[in-house]
C-alpha atoms as one frame of an Amber mdcrd trajectory, in Angstrom:
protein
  -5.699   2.911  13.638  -7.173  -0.597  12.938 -10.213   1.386  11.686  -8.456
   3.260   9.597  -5.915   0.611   8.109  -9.082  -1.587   7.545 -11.309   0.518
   5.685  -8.325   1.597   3.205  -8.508  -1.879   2.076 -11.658  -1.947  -0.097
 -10.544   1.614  -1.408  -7.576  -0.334  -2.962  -9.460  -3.427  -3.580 -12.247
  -1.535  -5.929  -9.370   0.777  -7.158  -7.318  -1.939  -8.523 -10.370  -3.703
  -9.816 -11.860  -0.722 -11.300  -8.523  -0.155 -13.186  -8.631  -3.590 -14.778
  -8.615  -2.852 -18.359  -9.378  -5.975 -21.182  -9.655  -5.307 -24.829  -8.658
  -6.099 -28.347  -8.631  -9.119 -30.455  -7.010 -11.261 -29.172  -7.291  -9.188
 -25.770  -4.736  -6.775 -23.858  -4.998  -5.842 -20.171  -3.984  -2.013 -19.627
  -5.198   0.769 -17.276  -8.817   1.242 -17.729  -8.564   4.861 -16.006  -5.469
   6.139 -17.599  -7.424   8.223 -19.512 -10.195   9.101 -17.454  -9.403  12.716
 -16.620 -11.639  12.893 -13.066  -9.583  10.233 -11.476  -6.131  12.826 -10.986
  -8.252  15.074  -8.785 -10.470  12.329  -6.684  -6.575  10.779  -6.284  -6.279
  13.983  -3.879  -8.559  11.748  -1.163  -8.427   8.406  -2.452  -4.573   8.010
  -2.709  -4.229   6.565   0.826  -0.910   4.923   0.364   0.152   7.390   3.023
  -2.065   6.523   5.171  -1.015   2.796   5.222   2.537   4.017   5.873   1.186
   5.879   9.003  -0.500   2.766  10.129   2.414   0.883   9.565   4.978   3.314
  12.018   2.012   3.387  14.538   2.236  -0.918  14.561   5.969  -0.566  13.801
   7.004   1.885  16.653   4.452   0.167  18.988   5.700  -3.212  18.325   9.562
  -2.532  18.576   8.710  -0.657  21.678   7.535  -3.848  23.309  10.352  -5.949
  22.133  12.584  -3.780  23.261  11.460  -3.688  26.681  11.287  -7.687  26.933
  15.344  -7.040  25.980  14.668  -8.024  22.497  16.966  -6.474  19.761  16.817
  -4.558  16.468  17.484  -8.032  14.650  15.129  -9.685  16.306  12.302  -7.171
  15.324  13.299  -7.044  11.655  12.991 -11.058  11.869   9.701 -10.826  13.274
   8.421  -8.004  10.694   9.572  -9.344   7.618   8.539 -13.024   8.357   5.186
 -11.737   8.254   5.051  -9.854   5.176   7.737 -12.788   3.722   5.263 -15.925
   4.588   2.073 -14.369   2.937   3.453 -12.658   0.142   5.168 -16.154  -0.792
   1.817 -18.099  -1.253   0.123 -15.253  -3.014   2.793 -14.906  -5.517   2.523
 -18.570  -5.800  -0.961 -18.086  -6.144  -0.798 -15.702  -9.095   1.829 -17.955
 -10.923  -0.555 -21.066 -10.764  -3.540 -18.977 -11.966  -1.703 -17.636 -15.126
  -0.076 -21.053 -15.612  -3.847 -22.426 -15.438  -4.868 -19.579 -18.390  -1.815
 -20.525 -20.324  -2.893 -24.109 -20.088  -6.160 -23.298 -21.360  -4.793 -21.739
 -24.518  -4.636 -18.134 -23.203  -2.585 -15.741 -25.658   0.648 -15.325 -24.703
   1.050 -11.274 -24.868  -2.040 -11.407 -22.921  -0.939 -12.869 -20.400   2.018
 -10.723 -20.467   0.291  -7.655 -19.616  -2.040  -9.064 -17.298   0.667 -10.593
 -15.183   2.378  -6.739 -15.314  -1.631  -5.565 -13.572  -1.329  -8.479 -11.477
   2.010  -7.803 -10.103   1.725  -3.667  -9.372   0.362  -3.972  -6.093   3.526
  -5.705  -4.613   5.461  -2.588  -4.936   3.979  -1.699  -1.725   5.213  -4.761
   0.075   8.648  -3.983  -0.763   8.774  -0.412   0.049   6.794  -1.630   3.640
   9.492  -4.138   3.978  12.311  -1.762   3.353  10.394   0.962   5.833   9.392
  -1.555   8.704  13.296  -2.606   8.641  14.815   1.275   9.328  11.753   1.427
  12.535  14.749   0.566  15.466  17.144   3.069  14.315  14.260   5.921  13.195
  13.026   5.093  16.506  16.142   5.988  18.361  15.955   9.226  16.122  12.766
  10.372  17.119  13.335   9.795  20.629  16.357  11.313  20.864  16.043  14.057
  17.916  12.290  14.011  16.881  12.058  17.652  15.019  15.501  17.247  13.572
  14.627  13.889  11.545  11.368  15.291  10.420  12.868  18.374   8.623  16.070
  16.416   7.350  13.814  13.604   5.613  11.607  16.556   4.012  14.643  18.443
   3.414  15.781  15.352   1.527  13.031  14.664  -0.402  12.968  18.025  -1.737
  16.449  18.080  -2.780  15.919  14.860  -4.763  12.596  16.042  -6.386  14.042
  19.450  -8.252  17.997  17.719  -8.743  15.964  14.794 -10.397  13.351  17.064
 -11.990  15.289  20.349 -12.697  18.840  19.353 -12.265  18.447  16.280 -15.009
  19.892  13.305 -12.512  18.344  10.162 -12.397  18.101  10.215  -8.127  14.668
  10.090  -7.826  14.216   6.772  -6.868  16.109   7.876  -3.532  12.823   8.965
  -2.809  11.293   5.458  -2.375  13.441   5.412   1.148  13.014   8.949   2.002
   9.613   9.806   1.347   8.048   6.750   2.807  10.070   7.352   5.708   9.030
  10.570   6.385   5.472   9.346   6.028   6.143   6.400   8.453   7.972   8.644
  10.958   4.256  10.812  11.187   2.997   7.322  12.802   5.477   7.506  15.252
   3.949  10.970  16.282   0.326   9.865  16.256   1.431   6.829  18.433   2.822
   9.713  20.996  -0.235  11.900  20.841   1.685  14.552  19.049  -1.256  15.760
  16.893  -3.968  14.510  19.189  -2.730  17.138  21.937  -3.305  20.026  19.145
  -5.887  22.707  18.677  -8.415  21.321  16.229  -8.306  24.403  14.424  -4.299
  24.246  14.134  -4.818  20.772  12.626  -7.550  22.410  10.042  -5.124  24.682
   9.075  -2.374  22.965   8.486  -4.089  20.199   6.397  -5.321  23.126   4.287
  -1.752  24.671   4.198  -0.427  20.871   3.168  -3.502  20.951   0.608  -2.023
  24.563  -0.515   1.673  23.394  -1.191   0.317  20.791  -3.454  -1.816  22.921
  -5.077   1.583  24.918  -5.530   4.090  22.118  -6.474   0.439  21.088  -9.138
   0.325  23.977 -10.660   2.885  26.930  -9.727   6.053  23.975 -10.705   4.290
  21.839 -13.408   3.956  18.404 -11.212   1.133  15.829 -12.450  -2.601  16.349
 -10.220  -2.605  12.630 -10.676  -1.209  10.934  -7.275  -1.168   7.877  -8.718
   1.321   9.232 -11.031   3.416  10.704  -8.548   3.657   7.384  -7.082   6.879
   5.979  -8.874   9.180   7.079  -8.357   7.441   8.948  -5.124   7.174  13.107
  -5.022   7.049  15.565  -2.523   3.439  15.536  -3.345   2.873  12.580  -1.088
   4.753  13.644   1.639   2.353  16.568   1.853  -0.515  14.261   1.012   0.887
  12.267   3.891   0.452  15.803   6.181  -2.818  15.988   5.105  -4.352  12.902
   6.073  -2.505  12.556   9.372  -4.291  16.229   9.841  -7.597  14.877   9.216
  -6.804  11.296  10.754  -6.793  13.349  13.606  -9.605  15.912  13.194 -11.819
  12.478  12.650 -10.798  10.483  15.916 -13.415  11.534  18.292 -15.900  10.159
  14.946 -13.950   7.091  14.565 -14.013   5.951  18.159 -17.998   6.494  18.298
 -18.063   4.929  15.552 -16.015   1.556  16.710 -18.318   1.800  20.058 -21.299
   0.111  17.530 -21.307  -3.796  17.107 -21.810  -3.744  13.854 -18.694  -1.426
  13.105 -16.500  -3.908  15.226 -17.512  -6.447  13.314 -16.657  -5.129   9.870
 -13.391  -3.528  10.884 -12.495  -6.816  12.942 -13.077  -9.003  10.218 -11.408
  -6.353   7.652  -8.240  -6.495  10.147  -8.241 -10.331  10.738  -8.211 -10.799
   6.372  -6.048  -7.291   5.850  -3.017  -9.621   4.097  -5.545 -11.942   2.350
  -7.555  -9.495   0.908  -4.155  -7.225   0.003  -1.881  -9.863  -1.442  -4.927
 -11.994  -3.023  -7.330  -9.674  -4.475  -5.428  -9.436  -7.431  -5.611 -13.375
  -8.030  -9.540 -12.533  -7.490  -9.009 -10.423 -10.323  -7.225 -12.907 -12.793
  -9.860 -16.186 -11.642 -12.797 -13.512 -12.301 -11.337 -12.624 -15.892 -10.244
 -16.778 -16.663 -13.919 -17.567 -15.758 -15.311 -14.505 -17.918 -13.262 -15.842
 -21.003 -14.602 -19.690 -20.561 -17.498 -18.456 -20.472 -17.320 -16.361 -23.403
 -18.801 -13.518 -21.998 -17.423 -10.326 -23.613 -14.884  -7.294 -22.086 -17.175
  -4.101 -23.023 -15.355  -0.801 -24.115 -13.651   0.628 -20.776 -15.076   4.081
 -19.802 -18.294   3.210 -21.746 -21.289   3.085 -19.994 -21.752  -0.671 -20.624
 -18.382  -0.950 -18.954 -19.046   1.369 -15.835 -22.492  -0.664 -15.439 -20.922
  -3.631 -15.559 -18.005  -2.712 -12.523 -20.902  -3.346 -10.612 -21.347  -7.433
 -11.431 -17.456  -7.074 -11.837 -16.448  -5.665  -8.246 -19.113  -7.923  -6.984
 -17.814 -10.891  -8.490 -14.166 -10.219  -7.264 -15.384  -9.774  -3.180 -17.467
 -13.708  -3.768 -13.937 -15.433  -4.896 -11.840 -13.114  -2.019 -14.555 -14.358
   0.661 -13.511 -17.893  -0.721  -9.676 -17.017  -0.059 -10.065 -15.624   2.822
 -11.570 -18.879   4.333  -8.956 -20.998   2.534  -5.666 -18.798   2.797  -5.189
 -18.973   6.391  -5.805 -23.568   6.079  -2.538 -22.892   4.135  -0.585 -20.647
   5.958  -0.976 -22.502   9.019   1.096 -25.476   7.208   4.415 -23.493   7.432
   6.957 -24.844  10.445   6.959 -24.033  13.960   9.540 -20.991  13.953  13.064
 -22.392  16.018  13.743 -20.258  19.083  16.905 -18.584  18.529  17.794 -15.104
  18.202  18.766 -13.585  14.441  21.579 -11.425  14.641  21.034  -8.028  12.986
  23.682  -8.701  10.067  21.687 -11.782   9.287  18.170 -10.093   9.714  18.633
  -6.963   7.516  20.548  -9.422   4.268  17.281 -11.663   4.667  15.206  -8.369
   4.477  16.969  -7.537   1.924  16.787 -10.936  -0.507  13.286 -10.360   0.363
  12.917  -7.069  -0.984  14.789  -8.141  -3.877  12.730 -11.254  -4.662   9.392
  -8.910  -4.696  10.974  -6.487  -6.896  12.200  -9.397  -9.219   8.696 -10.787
  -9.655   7.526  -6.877 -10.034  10.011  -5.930 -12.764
């Protein structure tokens, strides 16, 4: 797991980077890849938002499990969880704010800066929908230990109903699927943290990841859904809860490679340094991003054509450049964090827990939207 959830990382890091479009006069940031038409069909591995999700109920369900054996309670873990998504994601938005406020300063055009902030802000819709997720782990934990089949099929039940009322049936409910296809997702965690998939026929798991592979290939092109999973993102699809099936399938399959893999020094130290920076590198790589582009246009160095192939030479200086200023934060970011107060020891009753969840989930989706 902390293989996995650390190598995702620079798949989102050069994803987002890669994406970083600049152009015009005076410039505009937009999607570099929108209209690169490869991208919807390498989005069929690369997406690996669901495999984040299935990290984060293997951590979540392991983590509640220990609190509640210490006597802890459901508030209590919610506390615990959100503080550390709350803390980080504070200073980083602080971070971005005092970069664009820098640009502005520095005579910066003001639509510019408009639509960069909107690229700068996209990747923060995962912390919310983690936060909302990570919050529901007590009582989907109760359901899976007491019901584990029954919640499985309910949540996919659910997410299909929403996709063809919303697409088919006209009614704006699709964003219903924010909760119930990321919980589905998270709940497959649960089962790799039990060995569900583990204790499988490899050729069972082959199967079904090419039968989850199938339905999408169904939904894609038997029911008119986009190939692009990016697209299917917001609001989510069915299309990533069978991605989701997929990838826990393989996750699988690949286990006996990953753990020969992590028996090598030199893989423990990448993935352990990976996992000891995941938030930095997550909340922060996006400020990389903006100082990268503020130091390109002091410099007046120019933004070639996207999808040219100046512009695909030059990702390589470009990604480059965005890892140097991330290795800075990442030996700076933690200096700061470590500032915040010693946390009071008191218990947070669940009431109180799940309406500070929620302002946090709200504040995120303020600075989103």
């Amino acid at each position: 797991i902390d293989f996995v959830r650390a190598i995702c990382l620079p798949v989102v890091v050069v994803l987002h980077a890669i994406q970083m479009g600049i152009e015009g006069d005076p410039p505009r940031a937009f999607n570099a890849l929108a209209e690169w038409t490869p991208l919807a069909w390498i989005t069929w591995i690369g997406m690996i938002m669901p495999t984040f999700f299935i990290a984060g109920g293997f951590a979540g369900i392991t983590t509640w499990r220990r609190l509640e054996k210490r006597g802890e309670t459901a508030g209590e873990y919610i506390r615990v969880r959100a503080l550390r998504l709350a803390r980080p994601v504070f200073l980083a938005m602080l971070g971005v704010l005092l970069t664009l406020a820098v640009m502005a300063v520095c005579g910066a055009d003001a639509e510019f800066l408009r639509t960069f902030a909107f690229r700068l802000a996209e990747p923060l819709w995962f912390i919310a929908g983690y936060a909302i997720c990570t919050s529901f782990v007590p009582l989907m934990a109760a359901l899976h230990r007491r019901a584990a089949w029954t919640t499985y099929f309910t949540l996919a039940a659910l997410v299909v109903i929403v996709d063809l009322v919303s697409r088919f049936g006209g009614l704006p409910i699709g964003a219903l699927n924010w909760l119930f296809v990321w919980l589905f997702v998270q709940q497959l965690g649960f089962g790799v943290r039990d060995q569900w998939y583990s204790r499988r026929p490899r050729w069972l798991l082959l199967l079904l990841a090419v039968a989850a592979y199938g339905l999408m290939c169904v939904a894609v092109f038997g029911l008119g859904y986009d190939p692009d999973m990016i697209a299917n993102l917001n609001p989510p699809t069915v299309l990533l809860l069978l991605l989701g099936l997929a990838q826990v399938y393989l996750f699988t399959l690949l286990q006996p490679a990953i753990r020969a893999l992590m028996r090598l020094r030199p893989a423990l130290v990448v993935i352990g340094a990976l996992g000891m920076y995941g938030m930095v590198i997550y909340l922060w790589h996006t400020v990389a991003m903006a100082i990268v582009v503020g130091a390109q246009q002091a410099l007046g160095l120019p933004f070639p054509p996207v999808l040219t192939s100046t512009w695909w030479i030059t990702r390589i200086p470009w990604v480059l450049a965005i890892v140097a200023v991330l290795a800075v934060l990442c030996a700076t970011v933690p200096r700061i964090e470590r500032i915040w107060p010693v946390e009071r020891a008191r218990t947070m009753p669940l009431p109180a827990a799940i309406a500070a969840t929620a302002l946090l989930v709200a504040g995120v989706g303020w600075v989103l939207t």
